[in-house]
C-alpha positions as CSV (number, residue, x, y, z in Angstrom):
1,X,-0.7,16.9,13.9
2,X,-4.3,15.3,13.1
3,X,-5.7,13.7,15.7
4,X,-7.3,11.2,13.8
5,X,-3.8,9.5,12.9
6,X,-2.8,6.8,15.3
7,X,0.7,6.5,16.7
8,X,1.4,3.3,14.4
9,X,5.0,1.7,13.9
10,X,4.6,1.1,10.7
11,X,7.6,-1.0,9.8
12,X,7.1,-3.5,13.1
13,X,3.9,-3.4,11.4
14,X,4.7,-4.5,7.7
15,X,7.1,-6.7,9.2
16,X,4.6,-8.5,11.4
17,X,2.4,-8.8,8.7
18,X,5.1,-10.3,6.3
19,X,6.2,-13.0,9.2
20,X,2.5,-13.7,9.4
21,X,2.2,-14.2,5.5
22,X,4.9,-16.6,5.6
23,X,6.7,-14.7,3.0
24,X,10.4,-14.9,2.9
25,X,12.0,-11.3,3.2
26,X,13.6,-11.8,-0.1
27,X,10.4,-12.3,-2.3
28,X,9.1,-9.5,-0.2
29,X,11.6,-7.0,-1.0
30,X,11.7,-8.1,-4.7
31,X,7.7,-7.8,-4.8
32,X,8.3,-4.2,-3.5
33,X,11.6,-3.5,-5.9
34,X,14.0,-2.8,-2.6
35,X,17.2,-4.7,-2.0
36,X,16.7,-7.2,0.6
37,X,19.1,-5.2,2.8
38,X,16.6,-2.2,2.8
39,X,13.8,-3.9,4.4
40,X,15.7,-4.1,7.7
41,X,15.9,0.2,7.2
42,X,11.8,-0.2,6.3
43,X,11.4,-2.8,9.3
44,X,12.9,-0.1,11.4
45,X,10.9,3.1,10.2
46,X,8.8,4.6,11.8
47,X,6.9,5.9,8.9
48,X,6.6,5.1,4.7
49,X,6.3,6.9,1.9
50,X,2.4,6.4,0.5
51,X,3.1,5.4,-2.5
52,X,5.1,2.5,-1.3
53,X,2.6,1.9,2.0
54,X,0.3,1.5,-1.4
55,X,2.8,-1.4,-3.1
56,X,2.9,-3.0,0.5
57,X,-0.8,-2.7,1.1
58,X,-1.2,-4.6,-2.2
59,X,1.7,-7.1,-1.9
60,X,0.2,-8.2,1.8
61,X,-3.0,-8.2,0.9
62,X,-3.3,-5.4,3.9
63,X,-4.9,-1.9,4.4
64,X,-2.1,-0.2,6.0
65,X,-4.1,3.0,5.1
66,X,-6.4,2.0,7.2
67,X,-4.5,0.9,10.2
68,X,-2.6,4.1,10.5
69,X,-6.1,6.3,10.6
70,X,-8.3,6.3,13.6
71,X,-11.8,5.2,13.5
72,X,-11.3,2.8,10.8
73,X,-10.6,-1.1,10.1
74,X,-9.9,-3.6,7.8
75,X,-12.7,-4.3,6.6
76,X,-13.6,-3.9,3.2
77,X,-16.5,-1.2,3.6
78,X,-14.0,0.6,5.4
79,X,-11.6,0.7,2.3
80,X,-10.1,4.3,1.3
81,X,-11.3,5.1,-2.0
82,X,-9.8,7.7,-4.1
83,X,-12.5,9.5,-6.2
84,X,-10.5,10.4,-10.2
85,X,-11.9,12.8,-12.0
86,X,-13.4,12.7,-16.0
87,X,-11.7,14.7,-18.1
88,X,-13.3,14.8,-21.8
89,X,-15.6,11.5,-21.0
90,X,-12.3,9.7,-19.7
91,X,-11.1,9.0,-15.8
92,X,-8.0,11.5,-15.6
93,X,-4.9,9.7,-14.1
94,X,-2.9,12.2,-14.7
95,X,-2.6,13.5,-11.2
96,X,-1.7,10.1,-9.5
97,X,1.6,8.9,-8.8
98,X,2.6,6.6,-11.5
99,X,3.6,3.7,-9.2
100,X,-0.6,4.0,-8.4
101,X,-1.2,3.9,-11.9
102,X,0.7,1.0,-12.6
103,X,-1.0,-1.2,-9.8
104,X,-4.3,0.3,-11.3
105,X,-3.7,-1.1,-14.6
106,X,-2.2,-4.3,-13.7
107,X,-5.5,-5.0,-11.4
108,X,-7.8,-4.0,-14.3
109,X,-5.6,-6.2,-16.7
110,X,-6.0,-9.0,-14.5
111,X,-9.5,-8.7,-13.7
112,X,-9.7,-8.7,-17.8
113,X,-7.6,-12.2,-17.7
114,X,-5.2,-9.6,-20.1
């Protein structure tokens, strides 16, 4: 395993961070598209698939990323980046997830006033 990845319970984690958003479970889970019965099995886990750790990050306003890898914080010069690559002048997205995608475009769209 890499040493550089803490020991995190992710789910207490989210969960904490929900409570201390003052979000109710049920907007939670429907910002996340999960049944409000599933969040008790996320609250529980001790680890997340990245693509949803991605919608949660987003949803809480949270770098989870972050949290979960040694030496950094959550501070926004500390912020994971991913790098995308040009392909014939234009950013290739092929190769993310398209859950990413989606968030991507929604943020650009709103950023727009779109």
């Amino acid at each position: 395993m890499n040493n550089s990845i803490k020991n995190v319970f992710i789910g207490r984690l989210i969960q904490q961070k929900v409570d201390e958003k003052g979000l109710s479970y049920t907007e939670f889970a429907r910002r996340i598209n999960c049944a409000r019965t599933s969040l008790y099995h996320l609250f529980n886990s001790k680890s997340i698939d990245v693509e949803r750790l991605i919608l949660v990050s987003e949803v809480l306003e949270y770098n989870f990323l972050a949290e979960v890898y040694l030496g950094m914080g959550n501070d926004v010069n500390d912020i994971p980046f991913i790098q995308l690559p040009l392909k014939n002048g234009d950013i290739d997205l092929s190769h993310l997830p398209k859950e990413l995608i989606k968030i991507l475009k929604e943020r650009i769209d709103e950023k727009l006033g779109l």
